[in-house]
N, C-alpha and C positions, 0 to 999 in steps of 0.2 A: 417238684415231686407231688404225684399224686397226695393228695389229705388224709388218709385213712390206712387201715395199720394191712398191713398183707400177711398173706395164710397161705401157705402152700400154691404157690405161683409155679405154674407150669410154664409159663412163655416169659419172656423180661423183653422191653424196646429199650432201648437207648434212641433216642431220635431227640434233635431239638424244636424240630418245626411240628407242634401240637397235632395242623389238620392229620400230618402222618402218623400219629401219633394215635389219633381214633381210629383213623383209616383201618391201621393193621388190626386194631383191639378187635373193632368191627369183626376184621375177617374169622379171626383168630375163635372168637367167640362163637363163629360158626362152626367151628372145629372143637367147641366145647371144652377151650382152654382156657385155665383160670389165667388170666393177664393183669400185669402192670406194666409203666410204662415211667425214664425218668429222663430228664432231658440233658443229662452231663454224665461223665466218666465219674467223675465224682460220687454223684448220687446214686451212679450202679457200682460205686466200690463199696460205697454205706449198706446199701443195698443187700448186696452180697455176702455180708457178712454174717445174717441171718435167714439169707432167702437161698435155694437152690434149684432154680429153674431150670430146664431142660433143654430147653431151645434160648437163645438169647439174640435178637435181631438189633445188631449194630449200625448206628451211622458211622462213615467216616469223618464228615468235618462236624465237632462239636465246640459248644464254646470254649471250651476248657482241656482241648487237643484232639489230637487223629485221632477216631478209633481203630484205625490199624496199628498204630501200639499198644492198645491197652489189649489187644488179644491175647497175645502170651502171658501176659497176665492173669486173664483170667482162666487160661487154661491151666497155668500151675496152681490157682486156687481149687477150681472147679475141674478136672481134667474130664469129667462124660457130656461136660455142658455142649450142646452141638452150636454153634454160631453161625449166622447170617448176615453178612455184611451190605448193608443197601447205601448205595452213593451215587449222588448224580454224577461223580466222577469215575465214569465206565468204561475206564481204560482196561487195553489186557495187562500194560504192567501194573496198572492198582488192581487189578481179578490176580495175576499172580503173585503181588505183595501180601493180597489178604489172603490168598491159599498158602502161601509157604509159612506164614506168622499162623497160622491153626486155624482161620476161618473151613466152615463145612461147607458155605454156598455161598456166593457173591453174588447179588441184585442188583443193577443198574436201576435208576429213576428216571424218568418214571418209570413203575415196575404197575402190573397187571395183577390182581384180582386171580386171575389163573396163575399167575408164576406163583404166588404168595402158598397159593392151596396146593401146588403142584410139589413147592420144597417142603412143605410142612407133613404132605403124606408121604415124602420120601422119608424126613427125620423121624416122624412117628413110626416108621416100619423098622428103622433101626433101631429108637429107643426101646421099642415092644417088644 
């Protein structure tokens, strides 16, 4: 987990693998979204508990299990959080496991720079 205390975070990553990790902050911050980023379900359950981000961009395989189960989870915590679920495992039955479990958008990886800005202005027109 990032070192440093968090404040009103608009966007949340879950991702284990760091470079993705800046990758998306990068984008994200182009879109003038306050972001953090944590690398376990864990650390987005701790997380969560004081933070309520808007968008939350999930992996699925993390150290410490799927994140297509921790979705419904965090939907009955968070139920407006919008989720994005990125996996290099880009099946249709994992796009339809993480849509029926409460994912918003499912990303295959690699994923583009445009997909990333493309779902975020769709989530921003809903959250707005």
């Amino acid at each position: 987990m990032e070192k440093h205390l968090y404040h009103d975070i608009e966007a949340l990553i879950v991702e284990d693998e760091i470079d993705i990790c800046f990758l998306l902050k990068g984008i994200l911050r182009k879109k003038n979204l306050q972001t953090a980023y944590v690398n376990s379900i864990h650390e987005a359950q701790h997380l969560l508990t004081t933070e309520h981000p808007s968008i939350l961009f999930l992996d699925n395989h993390l150290p410490d299990g799927y994140g297509v189960d921790f979705i419904r989870a965090i939907k009955n915590s968070h139920p407006l959080i919008r989720i994005v679920m990125i996996t290099a495992d880009d099946t249709l039955t994992n796009k339809n496991k993480a849509l029926k479990a409460g994912a918003d958008f499912f990303i295959g990886k690699p994923f583009t720079m445009a997909a990333i800005n493309k779902t975020v202005d769709l989530l921003m027109a809903g959250i707005n």
